[in-house]
C-alpha positions as CSV (number, residue, x, y, z in Angstrom):
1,X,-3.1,20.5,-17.6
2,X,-6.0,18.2,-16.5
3,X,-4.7,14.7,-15.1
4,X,-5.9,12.0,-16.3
5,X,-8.8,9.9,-13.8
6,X,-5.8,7.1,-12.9
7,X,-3.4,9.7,-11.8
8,X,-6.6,11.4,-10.0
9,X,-7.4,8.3,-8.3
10,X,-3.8,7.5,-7.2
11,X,-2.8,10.6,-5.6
12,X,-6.8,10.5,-3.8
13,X,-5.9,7.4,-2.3
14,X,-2.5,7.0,-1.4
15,X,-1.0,10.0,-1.3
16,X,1.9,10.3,1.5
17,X,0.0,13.2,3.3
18,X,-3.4,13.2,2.6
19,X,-4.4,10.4,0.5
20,X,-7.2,8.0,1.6
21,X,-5.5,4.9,2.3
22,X,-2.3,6.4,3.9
23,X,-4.5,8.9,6.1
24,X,-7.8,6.4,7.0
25,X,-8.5,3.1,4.9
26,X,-11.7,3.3,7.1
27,X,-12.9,-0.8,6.2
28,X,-15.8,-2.6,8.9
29,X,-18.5,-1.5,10.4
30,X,-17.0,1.8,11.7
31,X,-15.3,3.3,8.5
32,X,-17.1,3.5,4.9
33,X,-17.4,0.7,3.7
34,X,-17.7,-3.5,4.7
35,X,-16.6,-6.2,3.4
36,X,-17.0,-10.0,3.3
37,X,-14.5,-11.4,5.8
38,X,-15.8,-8.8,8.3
39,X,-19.8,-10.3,7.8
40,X,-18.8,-13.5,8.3
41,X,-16.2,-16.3,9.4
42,X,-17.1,-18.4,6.9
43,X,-15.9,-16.6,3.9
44,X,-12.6,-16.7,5.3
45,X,-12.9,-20.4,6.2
46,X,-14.0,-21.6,2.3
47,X,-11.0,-19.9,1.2
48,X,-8.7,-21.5,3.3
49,X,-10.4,-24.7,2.3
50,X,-10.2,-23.8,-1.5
51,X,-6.1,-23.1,-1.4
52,X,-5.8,-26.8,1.1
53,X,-8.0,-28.6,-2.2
54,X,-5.8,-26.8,-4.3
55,X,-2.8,-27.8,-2.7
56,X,-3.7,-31.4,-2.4
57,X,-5.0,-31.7,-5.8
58,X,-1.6,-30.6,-6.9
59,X,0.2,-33.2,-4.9
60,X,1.3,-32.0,-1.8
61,X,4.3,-29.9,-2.4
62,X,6.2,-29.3,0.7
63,X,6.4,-26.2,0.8
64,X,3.6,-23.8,0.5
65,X,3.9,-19.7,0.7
66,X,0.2,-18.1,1.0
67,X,0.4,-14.6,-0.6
68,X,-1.9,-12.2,0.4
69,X,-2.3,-8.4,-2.2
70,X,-3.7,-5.8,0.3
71,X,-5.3,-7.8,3.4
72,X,-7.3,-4.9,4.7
73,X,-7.4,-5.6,8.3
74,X,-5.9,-8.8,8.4
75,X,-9.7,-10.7,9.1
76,X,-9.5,-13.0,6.0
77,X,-6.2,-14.5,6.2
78,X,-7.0,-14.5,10.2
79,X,-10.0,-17.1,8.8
80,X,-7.5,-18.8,7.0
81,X,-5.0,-19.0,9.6
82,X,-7.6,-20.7,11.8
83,X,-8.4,-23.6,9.3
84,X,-4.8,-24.1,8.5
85,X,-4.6,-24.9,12.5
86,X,-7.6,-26.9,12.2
87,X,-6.4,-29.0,9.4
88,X,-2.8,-28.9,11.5
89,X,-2.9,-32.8,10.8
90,X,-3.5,-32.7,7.0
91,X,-0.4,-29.9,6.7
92,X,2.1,-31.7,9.2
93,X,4.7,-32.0,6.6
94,X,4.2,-29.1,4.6
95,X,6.3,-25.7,5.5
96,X,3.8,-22.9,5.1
97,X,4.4,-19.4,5.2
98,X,2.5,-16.2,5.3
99,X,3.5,-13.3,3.0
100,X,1.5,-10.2,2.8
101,X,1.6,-7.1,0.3
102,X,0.5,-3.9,2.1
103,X,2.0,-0.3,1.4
104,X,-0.2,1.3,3.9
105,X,2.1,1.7,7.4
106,X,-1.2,2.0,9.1
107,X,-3.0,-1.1,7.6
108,X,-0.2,-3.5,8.4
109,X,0.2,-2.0,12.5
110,X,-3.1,-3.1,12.3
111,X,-2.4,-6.9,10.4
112,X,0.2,-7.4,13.0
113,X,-1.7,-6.7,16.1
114,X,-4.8,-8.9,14.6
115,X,-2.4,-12.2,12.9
116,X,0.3,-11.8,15.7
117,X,-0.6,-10.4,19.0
118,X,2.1,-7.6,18.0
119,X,4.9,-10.3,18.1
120,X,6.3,-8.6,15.2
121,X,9.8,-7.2,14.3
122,X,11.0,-4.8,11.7
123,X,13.8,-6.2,9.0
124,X,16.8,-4.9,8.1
125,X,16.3,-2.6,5.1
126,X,18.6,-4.4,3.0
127,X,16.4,-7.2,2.9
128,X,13.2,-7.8,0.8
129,X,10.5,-7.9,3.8
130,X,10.0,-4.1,5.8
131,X,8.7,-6.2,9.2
132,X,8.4,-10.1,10.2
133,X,6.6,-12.0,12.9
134,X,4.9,-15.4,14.2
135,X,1.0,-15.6,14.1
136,X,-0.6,-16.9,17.0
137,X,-1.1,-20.3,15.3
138,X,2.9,-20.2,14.4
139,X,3.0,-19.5,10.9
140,X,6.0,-17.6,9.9
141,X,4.6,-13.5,8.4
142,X,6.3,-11.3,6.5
143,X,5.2,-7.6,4.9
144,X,6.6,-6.3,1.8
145,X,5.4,-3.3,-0.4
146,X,5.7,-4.8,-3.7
147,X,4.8,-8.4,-4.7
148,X,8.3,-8.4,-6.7
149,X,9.5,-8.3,-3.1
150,X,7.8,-11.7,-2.6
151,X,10.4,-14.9,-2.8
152,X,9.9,-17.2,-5.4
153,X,8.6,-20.9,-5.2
154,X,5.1,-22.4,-4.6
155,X,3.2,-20.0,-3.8
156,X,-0.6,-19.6,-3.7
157,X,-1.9,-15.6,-4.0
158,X,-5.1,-14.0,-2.9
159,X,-6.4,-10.7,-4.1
160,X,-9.5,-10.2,-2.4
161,X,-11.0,-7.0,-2.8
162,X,-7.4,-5.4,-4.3
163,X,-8.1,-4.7,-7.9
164,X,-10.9,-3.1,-7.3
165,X,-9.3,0.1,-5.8
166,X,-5.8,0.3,-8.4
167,X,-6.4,3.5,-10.4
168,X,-8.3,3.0,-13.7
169,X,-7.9,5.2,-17.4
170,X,-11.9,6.1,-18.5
171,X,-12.2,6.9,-22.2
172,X,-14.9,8.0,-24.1
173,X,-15.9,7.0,-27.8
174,X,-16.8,10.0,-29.6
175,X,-17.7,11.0,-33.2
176,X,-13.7,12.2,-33.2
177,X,-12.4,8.5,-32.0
178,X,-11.6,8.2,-28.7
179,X,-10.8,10.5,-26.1
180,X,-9.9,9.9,-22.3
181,X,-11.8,11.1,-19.8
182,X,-9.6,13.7,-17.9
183,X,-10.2,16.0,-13.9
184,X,-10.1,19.2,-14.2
185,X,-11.4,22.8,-12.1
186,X,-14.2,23.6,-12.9
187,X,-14.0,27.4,-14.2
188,X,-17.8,28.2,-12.8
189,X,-16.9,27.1,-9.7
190,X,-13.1,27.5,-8.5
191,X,-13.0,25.0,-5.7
192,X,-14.9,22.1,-7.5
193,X,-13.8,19.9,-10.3
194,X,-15.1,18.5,-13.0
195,X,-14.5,16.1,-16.0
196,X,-13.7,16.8,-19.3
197,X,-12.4,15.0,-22.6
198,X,-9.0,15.1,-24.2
199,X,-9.0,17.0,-27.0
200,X,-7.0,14.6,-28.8
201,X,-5.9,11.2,-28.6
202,X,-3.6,10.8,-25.5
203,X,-1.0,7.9,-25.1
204,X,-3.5,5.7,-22.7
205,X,-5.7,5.9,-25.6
206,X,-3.6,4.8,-28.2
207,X,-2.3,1.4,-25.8
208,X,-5.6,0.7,-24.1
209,X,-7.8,0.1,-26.2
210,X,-8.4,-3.0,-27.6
211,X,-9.3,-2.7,-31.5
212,X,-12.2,-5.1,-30.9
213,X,-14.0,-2.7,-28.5
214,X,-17.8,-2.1,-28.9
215,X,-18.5,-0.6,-25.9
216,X,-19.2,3.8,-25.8
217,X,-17.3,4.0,-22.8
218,X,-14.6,1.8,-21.1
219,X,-12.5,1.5,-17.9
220,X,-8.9,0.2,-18.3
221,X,-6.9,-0.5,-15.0
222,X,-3.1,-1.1,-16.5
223,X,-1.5,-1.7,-13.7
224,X,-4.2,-4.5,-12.5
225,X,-3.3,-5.7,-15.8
226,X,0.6,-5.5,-14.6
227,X,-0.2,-7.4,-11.6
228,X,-2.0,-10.3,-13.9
229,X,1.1,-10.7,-15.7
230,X,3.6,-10.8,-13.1
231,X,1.0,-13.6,-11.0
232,X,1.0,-15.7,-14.2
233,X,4.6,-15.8,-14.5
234,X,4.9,-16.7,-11.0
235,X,2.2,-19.8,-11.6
236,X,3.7,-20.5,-14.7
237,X,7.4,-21.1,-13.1
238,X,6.7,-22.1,-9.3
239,X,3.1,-23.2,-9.4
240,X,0.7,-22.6,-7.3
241,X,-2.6,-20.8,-7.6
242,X,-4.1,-17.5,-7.3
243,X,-7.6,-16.7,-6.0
244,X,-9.3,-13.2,-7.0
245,X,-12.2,-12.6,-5.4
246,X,-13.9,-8.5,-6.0
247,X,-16.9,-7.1,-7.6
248,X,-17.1,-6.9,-11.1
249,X,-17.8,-7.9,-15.0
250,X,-16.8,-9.6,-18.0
251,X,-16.0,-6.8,-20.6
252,X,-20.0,-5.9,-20.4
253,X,-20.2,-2.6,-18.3
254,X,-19.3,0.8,-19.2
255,X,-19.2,3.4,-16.5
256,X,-18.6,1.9,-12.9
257,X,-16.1,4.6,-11.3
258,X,-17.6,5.3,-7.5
259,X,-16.7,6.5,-4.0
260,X,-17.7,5.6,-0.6
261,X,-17.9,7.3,2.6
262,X,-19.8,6.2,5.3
263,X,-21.3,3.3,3.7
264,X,-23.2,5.8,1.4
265,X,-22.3,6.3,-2.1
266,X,-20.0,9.9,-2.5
267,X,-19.2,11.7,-5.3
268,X,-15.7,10.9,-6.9
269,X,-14.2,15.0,-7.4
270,X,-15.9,16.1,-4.1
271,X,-13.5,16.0,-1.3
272,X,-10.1,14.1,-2.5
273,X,-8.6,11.9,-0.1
274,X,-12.0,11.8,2.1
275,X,-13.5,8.9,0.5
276,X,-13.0,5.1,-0.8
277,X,-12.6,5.2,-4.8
278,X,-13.2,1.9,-6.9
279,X,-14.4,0.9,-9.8
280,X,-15.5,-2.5,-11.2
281,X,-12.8,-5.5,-11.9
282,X,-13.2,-6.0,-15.8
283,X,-12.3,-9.4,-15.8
284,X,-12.2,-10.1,-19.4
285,X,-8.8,-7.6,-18.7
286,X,-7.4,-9.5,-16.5
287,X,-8.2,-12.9,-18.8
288,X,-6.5,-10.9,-21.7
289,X,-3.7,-10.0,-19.6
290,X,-2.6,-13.4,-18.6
291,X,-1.3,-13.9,-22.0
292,X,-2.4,-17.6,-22.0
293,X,0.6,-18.6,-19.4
294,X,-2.0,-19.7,-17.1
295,X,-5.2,-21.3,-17.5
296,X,-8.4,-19.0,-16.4
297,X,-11.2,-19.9,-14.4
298,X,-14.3,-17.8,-13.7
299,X,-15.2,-15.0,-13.0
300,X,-18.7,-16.9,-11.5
301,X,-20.6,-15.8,-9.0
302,X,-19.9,-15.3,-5.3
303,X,-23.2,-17.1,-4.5
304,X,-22.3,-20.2,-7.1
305,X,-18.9,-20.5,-5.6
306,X,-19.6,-20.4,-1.9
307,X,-22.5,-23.1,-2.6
308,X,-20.1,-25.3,-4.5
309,X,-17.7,-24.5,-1.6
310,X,-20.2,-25.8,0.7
311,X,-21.1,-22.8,2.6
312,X,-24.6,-24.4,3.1
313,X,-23.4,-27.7,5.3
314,X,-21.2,-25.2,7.3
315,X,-23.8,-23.0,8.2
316,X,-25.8,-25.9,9.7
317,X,-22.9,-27.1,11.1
318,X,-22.5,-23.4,12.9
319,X,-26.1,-23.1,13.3
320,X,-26.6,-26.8,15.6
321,X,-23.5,-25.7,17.7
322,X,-24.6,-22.2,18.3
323,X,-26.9,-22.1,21.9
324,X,-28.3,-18.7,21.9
325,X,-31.1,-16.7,19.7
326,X,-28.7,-13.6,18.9
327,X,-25.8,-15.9,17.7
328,X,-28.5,-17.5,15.2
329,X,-29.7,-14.7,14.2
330,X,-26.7,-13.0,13.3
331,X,-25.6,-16.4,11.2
332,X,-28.2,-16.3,9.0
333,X,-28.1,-12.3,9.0
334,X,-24.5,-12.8,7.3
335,X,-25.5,-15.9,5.1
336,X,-27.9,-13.6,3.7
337,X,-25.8,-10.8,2.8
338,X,-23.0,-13.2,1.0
339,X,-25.5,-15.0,-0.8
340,X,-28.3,-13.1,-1.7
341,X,-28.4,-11.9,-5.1
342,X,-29.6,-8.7,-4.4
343,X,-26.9,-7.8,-2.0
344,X,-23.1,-9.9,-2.3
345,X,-24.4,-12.9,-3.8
346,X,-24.7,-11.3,-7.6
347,X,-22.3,-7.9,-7.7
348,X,-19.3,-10.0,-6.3
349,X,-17.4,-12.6,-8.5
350,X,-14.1,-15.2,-8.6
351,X,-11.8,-15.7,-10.8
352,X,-8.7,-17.7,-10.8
353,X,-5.5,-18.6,-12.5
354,X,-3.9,-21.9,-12.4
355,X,-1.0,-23.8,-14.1
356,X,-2.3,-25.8,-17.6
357,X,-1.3,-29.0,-16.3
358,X,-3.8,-28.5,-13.2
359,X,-6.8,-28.6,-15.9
360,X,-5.4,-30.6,-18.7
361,X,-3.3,-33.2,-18.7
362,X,0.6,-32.5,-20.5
363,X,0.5,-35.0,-23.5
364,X,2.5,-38.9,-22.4
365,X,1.6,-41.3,-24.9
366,X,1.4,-44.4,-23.3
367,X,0.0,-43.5,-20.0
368,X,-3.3,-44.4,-19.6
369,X,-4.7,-40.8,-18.0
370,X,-6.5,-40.6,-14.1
371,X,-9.2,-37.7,-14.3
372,X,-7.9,-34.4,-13.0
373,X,-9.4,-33.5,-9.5
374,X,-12.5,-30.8,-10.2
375,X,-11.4,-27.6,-9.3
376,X,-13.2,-26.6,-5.8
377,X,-15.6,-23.7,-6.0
378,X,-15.8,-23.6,-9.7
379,X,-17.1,-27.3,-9.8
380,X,-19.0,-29.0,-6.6
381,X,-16.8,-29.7,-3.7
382,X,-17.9,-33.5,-3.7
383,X,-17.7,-34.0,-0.1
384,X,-15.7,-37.9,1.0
């Protein structure tokens, strides 16, 4: 019978043969669709900056594994990299370690070539990592396919533009109840598809939805929700941090399933495995899904958070050092697309989860309490 949208959307992008992700994962300028790290340096480089705060505010562990849930080309933690080098002094007695979650064979040639110069290895298959290297700064890399793969300890994780593509359940509210939206051929025309609703309740249904819904229509991603759970764990017993960073809303919007190709919007049953398939991060889910092990922060804007992150000193910074006209240009070109409302600055959001203790102190009687270090991005960086 008709599949559900999730198992639609899973075999569209990563199937073995022909799905999306496994045959192109077309991300830049080139491929369908752009995003941030590839506009502009300086996204990557407030990251990097957030995870050092974090890592300070939380006392300087010694050890510090940066996990990264579908790098894309390797750009952002490339970014990163180069402010952990440029910070080199600040990090001196900290063990750092790169650890990167990518299923797609083709994406991670790629990672290596950009974070390594192709000083890269393939593991034993007996052990948890498929392929290690060095990165030109000297931070040791490793790929896995699963973030269960990942070794414990402190570890801070970074999901930028990840949950956005994970395969969602769509259901419908009708005058029956609820009914999931299900792909099927369309019987007019053989070789296209169309949707149509379960005629009864199916088993997503019944586990999906919350009772408190008010919404007509809803996306459910479960296994973004799967993810949340297994970060918060992680938080919750090694510490650490994790930094989501993806386009979405806060339990408010209904329909938001879409495809890309070619930096133009394309429809989501014409041509499987052709096109990019996403659909909003509802981060209300996610918030939900942490079960409370972790405190939340966000989502806020991407606009608010890069301003508090101090995108604004860095761009003069960038824009005094920079000689020629084009270079300039091409600055402000990117400031503008990160921060303007109408483009990144609005549709794009963060969101993080951090241990309790980070926010509020744990309960000791008699000593008298320091205030907890703001949290950078969500509150002003105040600059020393």
């Amino acid at each position: 019978g008709p599949p559900a949208v999730a198992e639609y959307m899973r075999e569209a992008l990563t199937n073995p043969g022909q799905g999306y992700y496994t045959r192109r994962g077309g991300v830049g300028e080139s491929g369908d669709f752009i995003t941030s790290p590839e506009i502009s340096q300086v996204f990557g480089e407030l990251i990097g900056i957030w995870y050092i705060s974090e890592w300070m505010a939380m006392g300087k562990p010694s050890t510090f594994q940066l996990v990264e849930l579908g790098p894309g080309k390797g750009t952002l933690m490339e970014d990163i990299l180069r402010v952990f080098k440029q910070l080199a002094s600040v990090l001196s007695k900290c063990d750092v370690s790169v650890h990167l979650v990518e299923v797609s064979p083709k994406l991670s040639e790629i990672q290596a070539v950009m974070l390594t110069g192709r000083k890269v290895q393939p593991n034993p298959e007996d052990e948890s990592a498929y392929m290690k290297g060095i990165s030109k700064t000297g931070i040791p890399i490793f790929w896995y396919r699963d973030i269960q793969d990942v070794p414990p300890g402190y570890s801070f994780y970074l999901a930028h533009e990840f949950f956005d593509a994970l395969p969602i359940h769509k259901f419908q509210q009708t005058e029956k109840g609820w009914r999931e939206v299900l792909v099927d051929i369309d019987p007019e025309v053989p070789d296209q598809l169309r949707f149509v609703l379960s005629p009864s309740r199916t088993p997503a249904t019944q586990n999906f939805i919350q009772p408190e819904e008010t919404r007509d229509h809803v996306e459910v991603c479960p296994e973004a929700g799967v993810i949340v759970q297994r970060l918060a764990s992680r938080i919750e017993k090694d510490g650490g941090a994790a930094l989501v960073a993806d386009y979405g809303h806060d339990g408010t919007k209904t329909d938001t399933f879409r495809g890309f190709r070619n930096h133009k919007l394309h429809h989501v049953l014409s041509a499987p495995g052709t096109a990019d398939l996403t659909a909003d991060v509802d981060f209300s889910y996610l918030r939900k899904m942490a079960q409370g092990k972790t405190a939340t922060l966000g989502p806020i804007k991407q606009r608010e958070f890069l301003k508090n992150m101090g995108i604004d000193l860095r761009l003069q910074v960038l824009l005094q050092n920079s000689g020629d006209t084009a270079t300039r240009e091409q600055l402000l070109h990117s400031y503008d697309m990160l921060m303007n409302p109408k483009k990144m600055g609005d549709c794009f959001n963060f969101f993080a989860l951090l241990p309790h203790h980070r926010l509020v102190h744990p309960d000791k009687k008699d000593k008298p309490k320091s205030p907890l270090p703001p949290v950078a991005g969500f509150n002003e960086l105040l600059l020393k």
